[in-house]
C-alpha positions in Angstrom: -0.3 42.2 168.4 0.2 45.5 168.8 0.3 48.1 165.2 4.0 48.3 164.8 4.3 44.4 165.1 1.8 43.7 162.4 3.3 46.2 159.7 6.6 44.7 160.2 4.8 41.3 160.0 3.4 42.3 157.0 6.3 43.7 155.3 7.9 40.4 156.3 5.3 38.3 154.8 5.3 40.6 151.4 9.3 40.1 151.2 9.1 36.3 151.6 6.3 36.5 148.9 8.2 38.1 146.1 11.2 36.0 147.3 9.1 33.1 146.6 7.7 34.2 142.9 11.1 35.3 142.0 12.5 31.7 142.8 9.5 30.5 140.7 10.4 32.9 138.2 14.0 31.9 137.8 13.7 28.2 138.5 11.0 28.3 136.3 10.7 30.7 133.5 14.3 31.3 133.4 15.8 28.0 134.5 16.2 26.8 130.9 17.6 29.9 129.5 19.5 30.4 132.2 20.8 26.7 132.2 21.6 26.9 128.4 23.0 30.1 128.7 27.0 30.7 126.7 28.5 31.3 130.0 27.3 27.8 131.3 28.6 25.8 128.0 31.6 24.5 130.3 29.9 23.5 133.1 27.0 21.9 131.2 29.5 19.8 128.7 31.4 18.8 132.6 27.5 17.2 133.8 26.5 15.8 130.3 29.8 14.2 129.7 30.3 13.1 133.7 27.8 10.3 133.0 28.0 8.2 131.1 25.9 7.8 128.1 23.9 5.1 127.1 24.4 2.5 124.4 22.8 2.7 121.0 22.4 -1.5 119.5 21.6 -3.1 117.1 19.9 -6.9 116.8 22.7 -9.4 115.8 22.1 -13.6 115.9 19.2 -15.0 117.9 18.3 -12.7 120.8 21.8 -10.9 121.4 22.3 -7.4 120.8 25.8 -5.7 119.8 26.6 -1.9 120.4 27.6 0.2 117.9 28.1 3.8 119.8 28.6 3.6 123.4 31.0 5.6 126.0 33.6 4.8 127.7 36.2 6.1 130.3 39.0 9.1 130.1 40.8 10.4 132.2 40.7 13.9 131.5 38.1 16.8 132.3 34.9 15.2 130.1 34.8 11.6 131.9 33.0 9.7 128.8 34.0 9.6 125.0 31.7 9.1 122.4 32.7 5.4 120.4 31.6 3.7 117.3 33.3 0.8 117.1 32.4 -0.1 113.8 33.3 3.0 112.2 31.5 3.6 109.0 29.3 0.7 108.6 26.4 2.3 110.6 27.2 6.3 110.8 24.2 7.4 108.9 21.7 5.1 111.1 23.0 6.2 114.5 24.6 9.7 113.3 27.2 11.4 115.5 27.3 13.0 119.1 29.7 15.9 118.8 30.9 17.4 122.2 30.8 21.3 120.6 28.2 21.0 117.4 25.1 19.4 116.7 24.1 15.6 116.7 22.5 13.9 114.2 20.4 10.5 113.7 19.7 8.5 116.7 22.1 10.4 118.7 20.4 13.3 117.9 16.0 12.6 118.3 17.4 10.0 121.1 19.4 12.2 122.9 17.4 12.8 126.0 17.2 9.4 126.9 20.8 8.1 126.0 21.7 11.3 128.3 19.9 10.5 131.0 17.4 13.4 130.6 14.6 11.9 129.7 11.5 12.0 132.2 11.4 8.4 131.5 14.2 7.9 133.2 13.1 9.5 136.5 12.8 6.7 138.7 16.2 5.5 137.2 18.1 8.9 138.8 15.9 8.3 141.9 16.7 4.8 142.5 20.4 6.0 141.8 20.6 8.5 144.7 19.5 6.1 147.0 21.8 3.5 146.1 24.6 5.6 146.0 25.2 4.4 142.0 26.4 6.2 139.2 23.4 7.8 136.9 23.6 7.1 133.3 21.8 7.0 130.4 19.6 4.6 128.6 20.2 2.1 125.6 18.3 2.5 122.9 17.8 -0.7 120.6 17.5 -0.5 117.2 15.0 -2.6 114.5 18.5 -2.5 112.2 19.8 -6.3 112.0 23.5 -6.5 112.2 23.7 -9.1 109.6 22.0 -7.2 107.0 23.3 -3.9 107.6 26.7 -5.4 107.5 26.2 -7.3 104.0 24.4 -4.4 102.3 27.6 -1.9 103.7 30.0 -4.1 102.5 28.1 -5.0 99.2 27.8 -1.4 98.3 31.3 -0.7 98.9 32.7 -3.1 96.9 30.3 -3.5 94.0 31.5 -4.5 91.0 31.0 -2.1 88.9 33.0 0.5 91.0 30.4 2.7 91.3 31.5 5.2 94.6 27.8 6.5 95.3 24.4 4.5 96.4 22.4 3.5 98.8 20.4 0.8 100.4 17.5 0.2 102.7 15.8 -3.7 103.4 12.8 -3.2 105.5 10.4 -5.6 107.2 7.3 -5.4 105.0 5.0 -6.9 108.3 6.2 -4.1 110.9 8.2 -1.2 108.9 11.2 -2.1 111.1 13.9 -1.1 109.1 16.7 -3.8 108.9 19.6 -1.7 107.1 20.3 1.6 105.8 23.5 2.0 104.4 24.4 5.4 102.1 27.9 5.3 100.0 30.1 7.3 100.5 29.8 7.1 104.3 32.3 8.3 107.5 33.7 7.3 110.6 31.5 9.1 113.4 34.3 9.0 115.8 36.6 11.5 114.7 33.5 13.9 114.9 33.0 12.8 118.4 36.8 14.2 119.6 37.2 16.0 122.9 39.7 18.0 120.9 37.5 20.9 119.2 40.2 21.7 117.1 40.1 17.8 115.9 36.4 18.0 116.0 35.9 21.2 114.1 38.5 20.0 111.3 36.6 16.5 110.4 33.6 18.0 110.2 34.7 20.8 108.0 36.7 18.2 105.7 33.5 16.2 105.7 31.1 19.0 104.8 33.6 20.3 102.1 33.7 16.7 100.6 31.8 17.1 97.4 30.6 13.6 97.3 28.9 14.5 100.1 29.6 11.6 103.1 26.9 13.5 105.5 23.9 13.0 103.4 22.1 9.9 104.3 21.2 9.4 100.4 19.0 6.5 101.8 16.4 8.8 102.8 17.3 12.7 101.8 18.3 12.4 98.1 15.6 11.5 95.3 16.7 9.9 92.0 14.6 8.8 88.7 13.3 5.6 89.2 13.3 4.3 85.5 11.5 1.1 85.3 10.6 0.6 89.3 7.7 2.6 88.5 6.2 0.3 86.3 4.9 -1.6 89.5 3.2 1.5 90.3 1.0 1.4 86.7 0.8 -2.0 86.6 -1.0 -1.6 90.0 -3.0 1.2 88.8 -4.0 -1.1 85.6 -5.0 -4.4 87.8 -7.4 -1.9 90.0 -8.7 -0.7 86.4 -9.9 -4.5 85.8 -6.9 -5.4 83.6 -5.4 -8.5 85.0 -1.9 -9.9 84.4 -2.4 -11.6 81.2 -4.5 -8.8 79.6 -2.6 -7.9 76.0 -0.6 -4.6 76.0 0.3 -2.8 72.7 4.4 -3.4 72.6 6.4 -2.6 69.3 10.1 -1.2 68.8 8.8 2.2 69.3 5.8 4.6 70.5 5.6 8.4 69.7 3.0 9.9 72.7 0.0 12.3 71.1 1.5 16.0 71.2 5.2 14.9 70.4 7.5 13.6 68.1 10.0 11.8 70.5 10.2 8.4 69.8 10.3 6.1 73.2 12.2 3.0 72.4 13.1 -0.2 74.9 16.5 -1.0 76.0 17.6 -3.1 73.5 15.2 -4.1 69.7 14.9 -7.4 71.1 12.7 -6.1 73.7 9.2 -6.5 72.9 9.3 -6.0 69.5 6.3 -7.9 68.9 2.7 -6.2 68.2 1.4 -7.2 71.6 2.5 -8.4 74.9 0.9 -9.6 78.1 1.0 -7.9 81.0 3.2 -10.5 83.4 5.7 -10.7 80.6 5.7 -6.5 79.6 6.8 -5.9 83.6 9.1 -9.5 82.7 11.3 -7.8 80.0 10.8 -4.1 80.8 8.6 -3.0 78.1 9.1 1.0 77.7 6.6 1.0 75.0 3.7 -1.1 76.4 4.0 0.6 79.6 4.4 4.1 78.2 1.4 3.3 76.2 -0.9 2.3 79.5 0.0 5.1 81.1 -1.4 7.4 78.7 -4.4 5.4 78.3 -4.5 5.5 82.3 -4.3 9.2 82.6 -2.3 11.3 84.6 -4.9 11.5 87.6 -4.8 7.5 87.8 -1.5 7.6 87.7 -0.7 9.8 90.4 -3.0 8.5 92.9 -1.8 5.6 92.7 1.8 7.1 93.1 -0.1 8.7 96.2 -0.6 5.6 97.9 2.5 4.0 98.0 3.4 6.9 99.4 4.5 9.7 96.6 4.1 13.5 97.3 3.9 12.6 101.2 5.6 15.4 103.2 5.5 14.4 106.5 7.0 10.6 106.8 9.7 10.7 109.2 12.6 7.5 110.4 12.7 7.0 113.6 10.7 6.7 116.7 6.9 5.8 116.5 6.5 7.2 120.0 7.4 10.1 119.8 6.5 10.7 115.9 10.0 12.2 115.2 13.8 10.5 113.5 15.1 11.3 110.1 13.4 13.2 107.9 12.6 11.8 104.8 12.8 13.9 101.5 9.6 13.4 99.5 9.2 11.4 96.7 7.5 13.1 93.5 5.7 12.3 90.6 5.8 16.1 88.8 3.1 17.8 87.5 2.5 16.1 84.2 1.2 19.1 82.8 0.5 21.6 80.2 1.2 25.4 80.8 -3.0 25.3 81.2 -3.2 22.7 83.0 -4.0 20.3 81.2 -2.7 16.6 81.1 0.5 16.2 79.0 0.5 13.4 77.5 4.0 13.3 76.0 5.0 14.2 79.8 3.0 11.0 81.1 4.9 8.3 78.5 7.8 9.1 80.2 5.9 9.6 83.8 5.2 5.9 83.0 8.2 4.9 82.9 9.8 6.9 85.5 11.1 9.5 84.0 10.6 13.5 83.0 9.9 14.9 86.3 9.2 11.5 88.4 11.8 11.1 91.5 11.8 9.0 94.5 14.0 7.7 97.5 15.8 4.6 98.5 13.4 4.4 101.4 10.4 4.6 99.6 11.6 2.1 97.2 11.5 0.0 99.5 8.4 1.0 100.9 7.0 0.0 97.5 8.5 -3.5 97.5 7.1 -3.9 101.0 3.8 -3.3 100.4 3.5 -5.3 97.7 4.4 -8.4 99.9 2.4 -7.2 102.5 -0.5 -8.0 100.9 -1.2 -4.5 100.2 -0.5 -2.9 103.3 2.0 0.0 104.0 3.8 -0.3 107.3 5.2 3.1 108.8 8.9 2.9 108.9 10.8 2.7 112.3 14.3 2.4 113.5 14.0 2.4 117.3 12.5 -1.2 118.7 12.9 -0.9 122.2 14.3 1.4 125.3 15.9 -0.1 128.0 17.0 1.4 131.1 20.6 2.1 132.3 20.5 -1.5 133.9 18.9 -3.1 131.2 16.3 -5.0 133.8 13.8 -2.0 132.6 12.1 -1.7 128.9 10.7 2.1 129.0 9.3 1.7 125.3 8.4 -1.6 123.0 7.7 -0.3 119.3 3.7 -0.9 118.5 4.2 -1.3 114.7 1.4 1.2 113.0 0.0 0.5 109.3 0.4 4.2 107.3 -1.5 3.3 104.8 -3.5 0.7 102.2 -1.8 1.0 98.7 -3.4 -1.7 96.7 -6.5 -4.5 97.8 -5.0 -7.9 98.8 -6.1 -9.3 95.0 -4.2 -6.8 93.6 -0.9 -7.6 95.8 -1.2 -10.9 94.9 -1.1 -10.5 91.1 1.5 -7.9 91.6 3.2 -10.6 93.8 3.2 -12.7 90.5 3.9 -10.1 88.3 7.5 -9.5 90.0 8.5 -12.7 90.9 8.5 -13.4 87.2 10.5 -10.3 86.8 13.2 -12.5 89.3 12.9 -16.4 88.0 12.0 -15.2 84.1 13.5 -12.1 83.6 17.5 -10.0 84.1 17.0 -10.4 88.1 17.5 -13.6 88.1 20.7 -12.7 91.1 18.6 -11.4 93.9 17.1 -15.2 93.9 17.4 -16.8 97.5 17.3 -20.4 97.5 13.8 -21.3 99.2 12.0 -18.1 99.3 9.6 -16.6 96.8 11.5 -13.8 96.0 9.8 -10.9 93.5 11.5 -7.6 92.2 11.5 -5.0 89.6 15.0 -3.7 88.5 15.2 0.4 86.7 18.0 2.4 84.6 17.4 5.6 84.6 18.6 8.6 82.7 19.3 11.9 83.7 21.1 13.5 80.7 24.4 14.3 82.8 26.6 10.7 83.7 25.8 7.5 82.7 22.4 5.5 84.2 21.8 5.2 87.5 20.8 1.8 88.7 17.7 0.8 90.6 16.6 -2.7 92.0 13.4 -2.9 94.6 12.4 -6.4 95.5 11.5 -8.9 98.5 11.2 -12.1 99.5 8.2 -14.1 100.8 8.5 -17.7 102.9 5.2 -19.7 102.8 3.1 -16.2 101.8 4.7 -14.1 104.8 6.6 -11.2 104.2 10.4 -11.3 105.4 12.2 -8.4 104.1 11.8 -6.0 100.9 14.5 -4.1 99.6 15.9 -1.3 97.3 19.5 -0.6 96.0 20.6 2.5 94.2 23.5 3.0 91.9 24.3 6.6 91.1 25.9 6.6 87.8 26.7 3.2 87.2 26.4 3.0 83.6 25.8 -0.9 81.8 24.8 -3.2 84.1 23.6 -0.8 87.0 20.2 -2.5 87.3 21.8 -5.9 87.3 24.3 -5.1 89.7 21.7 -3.1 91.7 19.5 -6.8 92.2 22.8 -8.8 93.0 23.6 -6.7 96.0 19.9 -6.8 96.7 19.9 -10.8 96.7 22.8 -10.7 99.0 21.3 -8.8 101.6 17.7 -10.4 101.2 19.8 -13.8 102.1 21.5 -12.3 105.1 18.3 -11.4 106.7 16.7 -14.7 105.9 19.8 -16.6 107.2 19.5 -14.5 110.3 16.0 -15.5 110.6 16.5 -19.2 110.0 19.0 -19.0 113.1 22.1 -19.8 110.4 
């Protein structure tokens, strides 16, 4: 090859080489920014909504599965619109998928594989060019049980005490599947989902102007007082001490903590007014003075790990999908410092620590999470909401939920006396509602004050068939004044008998 040959070779070869890194460069290094860019917002919205995009279900009787968002034909430019049939019932489980803002929930951690995106889904797209079928995207199937999510939405809504804000989660203590989740005052997903932005931009802006707040999923990003519920937690703290359910308490009308002069009194002066108490029967009748009592004689350290391990002061539990360790983020529960301005324990601050108050604050979720544990023989299951991923056709599962323990709370001996403990709160004590004919079912109701509106109401419980775990529970009450706590355990009964009809094929 003669000299003038090879430097045009050459030149060629160097021009086909930056062509090449360039491609790389843009398909690359740029592709996503390029592919996201403003001026692409049209074209992008035309592929996403040209497919159409997969079903989000819950589990309803036996094996069967019911949708509750799926897509279905137009005839205008975007080819799919969003649906939730059932409107409210399940918007803060499954969120929203708004064509112009931002999804949230399920539709929003799931989104790449109810799209279509998902790398999971590969073989899916493949399999679809060669057949010549449509793409679309993939169902995801939730742990939520129709039956129960449907009771404890319906429940809350028409309580009878009137009360317009609340929340409830039932979880299954064995797995952490979590069976309902239902926050009051709650919204119909659909009109979020418009192909209108006008109509799309105007429901969400009359929704996140509402000052009762329908967007916050209160089951899982509020925190509340407790009140009484957090006498489980020092009675568990006591029976690891070596105190056992019939070990004497101090009770009385009243107790004044070292360092103040408050007086903390029970509910009512036929509560406890006796010198002493057992145990079983303080957590029985609510006993603000023998429990405000142990936990100063626990001490605030004691106190708070135990807190610790049912899962207090942890910042990094999340809703959703094990797999990919991401879903709803789940506002911390607290216990508060408990101390002085040197540091030192406050005792005053820990009577009313004990009985979960002062600075003590916790969610729906992790009421719960309490409950379950303590029919789980101890053991803290990692909440989940996604069970399974099944392709576009269905024939495919991409994902089956491995249930994952988060974390021991309490030994087995001391669930079991805990176990006892609260379902003598249910058959002996003011919770006698959230009984279910043929299950051992155990509880703890609270009223709690927060110096503003009336009590809020608190009721975390569970029932057990044969010594298995089938479902715990926890129903707030915001504000709901006399009766809250009682209230609070009725709904709770209802929805532990929806999940255990379910399960008994009824």
């Amino acid at each position: 090859m003669n000299a003038p040959l090879r430097k045009a070779s050459v030149v060629i070869l160097v021009l086909f080489g930056l062509l090449f890194a360039n491609l790389n460069w843009v398909q690359a290094a740029k592709g996503e920014e390029y592919r996201t860019h403003e001026r692409n917002a049209f074209r992008l919205r035309d592929v996403e909504y040209g497919k159409q995009r997969g079903n989000i279900e819950v589990k309803a009787a036996g094996v069967s599965t019911e949708a509750v968002a799926l897509s279905k034909g137009t005839d205008g430019r975007l080819r799919y619109q969003r649906e939730y049939p059932f409107k409210d019932v399940y918007a803060h489980v499954i969120g929203y998928k708004p064509v112009y803002n931002t999804a949230s929930s399920v539709e929003r951690f799931e989104n790449a594989y109810l799209s279509g995106q998902s790398d999971e889904l590969f073989t899916d797209r493949v399999r679809a060019m060669f057949t010549g079928e449509e793409s679309a995207g993939g169902n995801v199937l939730l742990s939520i049980s129709k039956a129960a999510q449907e009771t404890a939405y319906q429940q809350l809504k028409d309580n009878k005490l009137g009360v317009k804000v609340g929340a409830a989660v039932a979880i299954d203590p064995a797995t952490g599947g979590i069976q309902a989740m239902v926050s009051m005052p709650s919204f119909d997903p659909t009109q979020l989902a418009s192909h209108t932005k006008k109509d799309a931009d105007a429901a969400f802006a009359a929704l996140d102007g509402d000052k009762t707040k329908p967007l916050l999923n209160r089951a899982v990003a509020d925190t509340w007082p407790p009140g009484s519920v957090f006498k489980v937690i020092d009675s568990a703290a006591a029976l690891e001490a070596g105190r056992t359910p019939e070990t004497m308490l101090k009770a009385g009308p009243s107790y004044v903590a070292p360092g103040t002069t408050h007086e903390i009194t029970n509910a009512s002066p036929s509560v406890c007014p006796q010198d002493q108490i057992s145990m079983i029967e303080a957590l029985t009748v609510s006993c603000n003075t023998s429990f405000s009592r142990l936990g100063v004689d626990l001490g605030r350290d004691v106190i708070k790990k135990k807190a610790e391990a049912f899962g207090f002061e942890d910042e990094a539990l999340t809703c959703g999908n094990l797999k990919e360790n991401n879903g709803l983020t789940v506002a911390s529960s607290h216990v508060g410092e408990v101390a002085n301005a040197d540091g030192s324990e406050d005792k005053a601050a820990m009577a009313q620590t004990a009985i979960g108050q002062k600075d003590v604050r916790m969610t729906p979720l992790q009421g719960a999470m309490i409950a379950a544990a303590v029919a789980n023989d101890g053991v803290q299951m990692r909440p989940y909401l996604v069970e399974r991923l099944l392709g576009p056709d269905r024939t495919s599962t991409h994902y089956t939920v491995n249930p994952e323990e988060l974390r021991r709370s309490v030994s087995s001996d001391v669930a079991r006396d805990l176990q006892k403990m609260m379902q003598s709160v249910v058959v002996n004590g003011g919770s006698k509602s959230a009984q279910v004919p043929g299950y051992d079912v155990g509880g703890k109701t609270g009223t709690s004050q927060n110096g503003i509106t009336d009590n809020h109401g608190w009721f975390v419980g569970y029932a057990m068939k044969d010594g298995k775990p089938i479902s715990a529970v926890a129903v707030f009450l915001e504000a709901a004044g006399d009766g809250g706590s009682a209230e609070a355990a009725r709904i709770s009964g209802q929805i532990l008998k929806a999940v255990t009809a379910e399960r008994a094929g009824k």
